[in-house]
N, C-alpha and C positions, 0 to 999 in steps of 0.2 A: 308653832308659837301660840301661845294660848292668849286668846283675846273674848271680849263679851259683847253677844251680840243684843240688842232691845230690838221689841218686834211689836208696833201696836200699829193701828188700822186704817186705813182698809184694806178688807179684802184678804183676812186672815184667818189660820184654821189652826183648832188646836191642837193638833198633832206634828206643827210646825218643829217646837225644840226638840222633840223626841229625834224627828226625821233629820235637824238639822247633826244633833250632836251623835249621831250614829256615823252621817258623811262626815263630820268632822271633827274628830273626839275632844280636841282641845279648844273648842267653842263653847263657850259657857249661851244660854239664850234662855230671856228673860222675856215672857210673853203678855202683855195686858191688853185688856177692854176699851181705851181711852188712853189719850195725851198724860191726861192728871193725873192717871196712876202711876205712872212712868215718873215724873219726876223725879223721884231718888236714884230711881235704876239708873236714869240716863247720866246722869253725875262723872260714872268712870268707866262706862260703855265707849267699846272702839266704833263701834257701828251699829246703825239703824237701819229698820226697812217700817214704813210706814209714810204717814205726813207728818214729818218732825214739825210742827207748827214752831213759831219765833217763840211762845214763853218755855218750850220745853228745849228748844235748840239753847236756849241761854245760858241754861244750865249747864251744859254738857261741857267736860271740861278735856277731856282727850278722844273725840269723835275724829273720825277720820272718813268714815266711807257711812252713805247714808244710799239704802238701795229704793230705790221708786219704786211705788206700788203700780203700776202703768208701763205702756211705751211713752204716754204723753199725759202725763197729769197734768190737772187741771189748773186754770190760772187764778196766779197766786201760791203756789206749791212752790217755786223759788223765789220766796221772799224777800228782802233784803240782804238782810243777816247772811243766811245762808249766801247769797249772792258774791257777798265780801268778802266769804269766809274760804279757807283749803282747803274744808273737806270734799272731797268728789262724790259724785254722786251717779250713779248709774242706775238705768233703765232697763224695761224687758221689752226692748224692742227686737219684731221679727219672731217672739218665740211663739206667738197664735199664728203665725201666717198659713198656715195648712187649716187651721180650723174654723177660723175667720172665712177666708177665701170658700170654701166650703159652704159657711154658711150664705156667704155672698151667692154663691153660684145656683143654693136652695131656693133662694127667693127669686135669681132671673129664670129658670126652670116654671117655679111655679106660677110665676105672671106670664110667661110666654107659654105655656097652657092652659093658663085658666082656672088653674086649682083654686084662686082664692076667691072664686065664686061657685064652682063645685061643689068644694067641699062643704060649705056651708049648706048648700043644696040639699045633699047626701044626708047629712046631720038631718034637717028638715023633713026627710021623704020628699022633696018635693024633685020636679024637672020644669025648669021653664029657659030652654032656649034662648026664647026672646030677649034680647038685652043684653046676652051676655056678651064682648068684647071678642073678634075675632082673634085669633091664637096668631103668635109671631113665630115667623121659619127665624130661626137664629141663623142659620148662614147669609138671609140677607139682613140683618140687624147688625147697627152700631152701639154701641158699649162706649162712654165717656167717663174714664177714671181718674177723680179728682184726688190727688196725693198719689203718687206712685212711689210708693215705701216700700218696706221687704212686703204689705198684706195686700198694697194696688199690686205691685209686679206680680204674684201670686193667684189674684182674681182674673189680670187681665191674662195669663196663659192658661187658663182654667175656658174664659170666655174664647179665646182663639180656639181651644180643643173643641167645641162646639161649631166651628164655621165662624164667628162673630168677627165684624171690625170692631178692634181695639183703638181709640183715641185715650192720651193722656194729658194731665195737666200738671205740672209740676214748678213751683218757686223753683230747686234748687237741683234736679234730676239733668244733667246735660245731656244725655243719651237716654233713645227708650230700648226696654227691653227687647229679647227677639220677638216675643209673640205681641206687641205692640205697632200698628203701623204707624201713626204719627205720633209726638210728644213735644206740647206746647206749653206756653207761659202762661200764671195766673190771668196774664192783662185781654186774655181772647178768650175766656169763660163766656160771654154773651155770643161769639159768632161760633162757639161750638155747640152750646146747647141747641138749639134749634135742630142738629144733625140727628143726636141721640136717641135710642128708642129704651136705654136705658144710661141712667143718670147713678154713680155708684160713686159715692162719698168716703175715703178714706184721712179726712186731712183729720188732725185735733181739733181740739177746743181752743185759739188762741184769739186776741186782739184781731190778730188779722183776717182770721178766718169765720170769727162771726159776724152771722147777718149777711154769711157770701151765696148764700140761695132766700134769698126772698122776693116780694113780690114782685117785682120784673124779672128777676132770672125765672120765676114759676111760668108766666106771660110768656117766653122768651121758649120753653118747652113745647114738643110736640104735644098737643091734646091725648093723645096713644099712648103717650111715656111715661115710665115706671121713678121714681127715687127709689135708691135702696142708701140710705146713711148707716153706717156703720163707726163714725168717726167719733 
């Protein structure tokens, strides 16, 4: 069934309609730089991916499916309008979790050896020792994963493959994964930090979640202890 798809930004490449209308030949897909270009396209487009913002959503007169640029876009992204409205909307949640997790697992490697005073070193010619923060065994090191989504559950058997204990914290997770020893509630975030030698952020951006590490949960860290935010 042939339908037209709008495609504006973020997080878009121009080789998008080409790629699209190959996988799917009766996909028409109309690509622009901005909201305000879109205007008229969006008029009798089935579907969007992008931030349909509310003056270009108003327009749209047989919209049905509008695909989110994110697993979690930012807020404000379900605005109202949309809010009220039928169209679904779907996300890319879980498709980074191998690369993400990855990238997670690069930075506890690299603070559990000391590369990120190394390499700076190296860069420099120089060697001083002195100062530099002694290296963590990760099989006796604890790992506290705030959001266990498909990219927490991924980091933290990434971190178990390693030796590490795994803690979790999760609003709505009722079970933790296998490579996960415990998994607890947002409301005990203060009596976990204290444990961690590394602190790895997977939650969004929302109401709820910001301003959830600040300056007493920092206080509330071991002086040793690494953040890695990825959220």
């Amino acid at each position: 069934m042939a339908f037209k798809l709008v495609i504006v930004p973020p997080n878009t490449q121009s080789d998008w309609p080409q790629k699209v209308h190959a996988a799917v030949p009766d996909c028409t897909v109309q690509l622009f730089d901005s909201a305000e270009a879109a205007m008229e396209a969006i008029v009798d487009a089935d579907a969007a991916y992008g931030n349909i913002v509310p003056e270009l959503f108003r327009r749209a007169r047989k919209l049905r499916w509008i695909q989110a640029p994110a697993a979690a876009p930012p807020v404000g992204y379900y605005h109202q309008e949309l809010i009220d409205s039928e169209v679904v909307v779907t996300n890319q949640r879980e498709i980074y979790n191998d690369h993400i997790s990855a990238h997670i697992m690069a930075f506890v490697l690299a603070f559990a050896r000391g590369l990120h005073r190394y390499i700076p070193q190296q860069l420099d010619r120089e060697w001083q020792r002195q100062g530099l923060e002694a290296t963590i065994y990760l099989p006796e090191a604890k790992a506290l994963i705030v959001g266990v989504g498909g990219i927490g559950g991924e980091a933290s058997r990434l971190c178990a493959a390693f030796g590490m204990t795994v803690l979790g914290m999760d609003p709505r997770r009722s079970s933790a994964p296998p490579s996960m020893k415990e998994l607890h509630r947002p409301d005990e975030l203060h009596q976990l930090l204290p444990q961690a030698d590394f602190v790895i952020m997977t939650v969004p951006q929302t109401p709820q979640t910001r301003g959830m590490m600040a300056a007493r949960e920092f206080r509330l860290m071991k002086q040793t202890a690494y953040l890695i935010n990825i959220g």
